[in-house]
C-alpha positions as CSV (number, residue, x, y, z in Angstrom):
1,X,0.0,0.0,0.0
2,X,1.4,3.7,-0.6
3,X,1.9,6.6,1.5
4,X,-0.6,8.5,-0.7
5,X,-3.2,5.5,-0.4
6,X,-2.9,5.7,3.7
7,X,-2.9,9.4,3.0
8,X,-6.3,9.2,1.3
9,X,-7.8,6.5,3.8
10,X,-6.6,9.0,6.9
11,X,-8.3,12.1,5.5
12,X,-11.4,10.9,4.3
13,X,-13.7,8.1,6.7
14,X,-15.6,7.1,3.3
15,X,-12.1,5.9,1.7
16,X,-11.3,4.1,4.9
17,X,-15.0,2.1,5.1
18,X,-14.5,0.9,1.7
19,X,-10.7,-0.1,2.3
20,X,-12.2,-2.1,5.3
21,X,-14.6,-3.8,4.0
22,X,-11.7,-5.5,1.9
23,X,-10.7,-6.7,5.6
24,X,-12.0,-9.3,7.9
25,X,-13.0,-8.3,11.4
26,X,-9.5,-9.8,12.9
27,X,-8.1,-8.4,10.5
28,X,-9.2,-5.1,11.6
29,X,-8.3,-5.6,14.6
30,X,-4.8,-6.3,14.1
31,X,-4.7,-3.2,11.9
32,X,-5.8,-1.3,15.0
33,X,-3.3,-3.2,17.2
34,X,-0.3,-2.2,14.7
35,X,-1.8,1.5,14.3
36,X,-1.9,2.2,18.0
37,X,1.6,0.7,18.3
38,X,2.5,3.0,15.7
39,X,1.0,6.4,17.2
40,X,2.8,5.4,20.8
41,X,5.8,5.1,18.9
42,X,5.4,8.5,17.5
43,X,4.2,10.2,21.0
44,X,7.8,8.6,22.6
45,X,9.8,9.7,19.9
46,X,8.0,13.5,20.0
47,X,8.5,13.4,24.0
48,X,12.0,12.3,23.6
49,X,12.5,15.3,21.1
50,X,10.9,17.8,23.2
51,X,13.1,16.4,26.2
52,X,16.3,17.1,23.9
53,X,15.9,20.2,22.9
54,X,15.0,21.6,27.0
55,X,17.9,19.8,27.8
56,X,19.7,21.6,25.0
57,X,18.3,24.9,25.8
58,X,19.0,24.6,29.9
59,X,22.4,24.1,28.9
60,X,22.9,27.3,26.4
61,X,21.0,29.2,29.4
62,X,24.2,27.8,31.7
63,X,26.9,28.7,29.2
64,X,25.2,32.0,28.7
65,X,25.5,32.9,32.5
66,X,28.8,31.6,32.5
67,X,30.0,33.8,30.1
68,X,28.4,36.7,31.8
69,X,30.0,35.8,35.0
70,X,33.3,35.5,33.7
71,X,33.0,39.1,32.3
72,X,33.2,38.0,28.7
73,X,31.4,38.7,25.3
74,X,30.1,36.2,22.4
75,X,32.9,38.0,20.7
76,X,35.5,37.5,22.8
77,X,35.1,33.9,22.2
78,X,34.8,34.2,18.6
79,X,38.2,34.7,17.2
80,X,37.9,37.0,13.7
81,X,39.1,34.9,10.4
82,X,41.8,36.4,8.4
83,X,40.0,38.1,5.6
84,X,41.3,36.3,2.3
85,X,43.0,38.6,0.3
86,X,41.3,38.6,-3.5
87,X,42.5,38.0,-6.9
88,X,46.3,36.1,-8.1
89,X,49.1,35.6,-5.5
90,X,52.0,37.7,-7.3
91,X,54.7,35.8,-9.3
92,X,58.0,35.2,-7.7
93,X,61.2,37.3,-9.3
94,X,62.9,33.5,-9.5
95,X,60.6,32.7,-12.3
96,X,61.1,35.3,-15.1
């Protein structure tokens, strides 16, 4: 079955009634067995996400104080790059 096929059953309940009836009653019920595993999946996985990025967060608050503390900038911890000089690197004398 494809994505756009499951996409179609999801959105409309019409779609889905006629895709059942292809199904027997067990067989329903192992769909909804499967599905629900599927969605709990999804709801750890989101959880997990939302757990990461606090985590994340809590930890750029604590750098951020740190910094602060210490007296210090964002720029004193970012060095500046050389600037590249542009165009041809002149020719050596040893050359000519």
């Amino acid at each position: 079955m494809s994505s756009e096929t499951l996409e179609r059953i999801a959105r409309n309940k019409n779609v889905a009634r006629a895709a059942a009836r292809q199904l027997s009653t067990e067989q329903l019920h192992k769909l909804a067995e499967v599905i629900d595993e599927v969605i709990a999946q999804k709801k750890d996985e989101e959880v997990q996400r939302q757990q990461e990025e606090e985590a994340k967060a809590r930890k750029l608050a604590e750098i951020r104080e740190q910094i602060n503390e210490a007296g210090l900038s964002l720029d004193d911890l970012v060095s500046e790059q050389p600037k590249r000089k542009r165009g041809r690197p002149p020719k050596s004398e040893s050359q000519g």
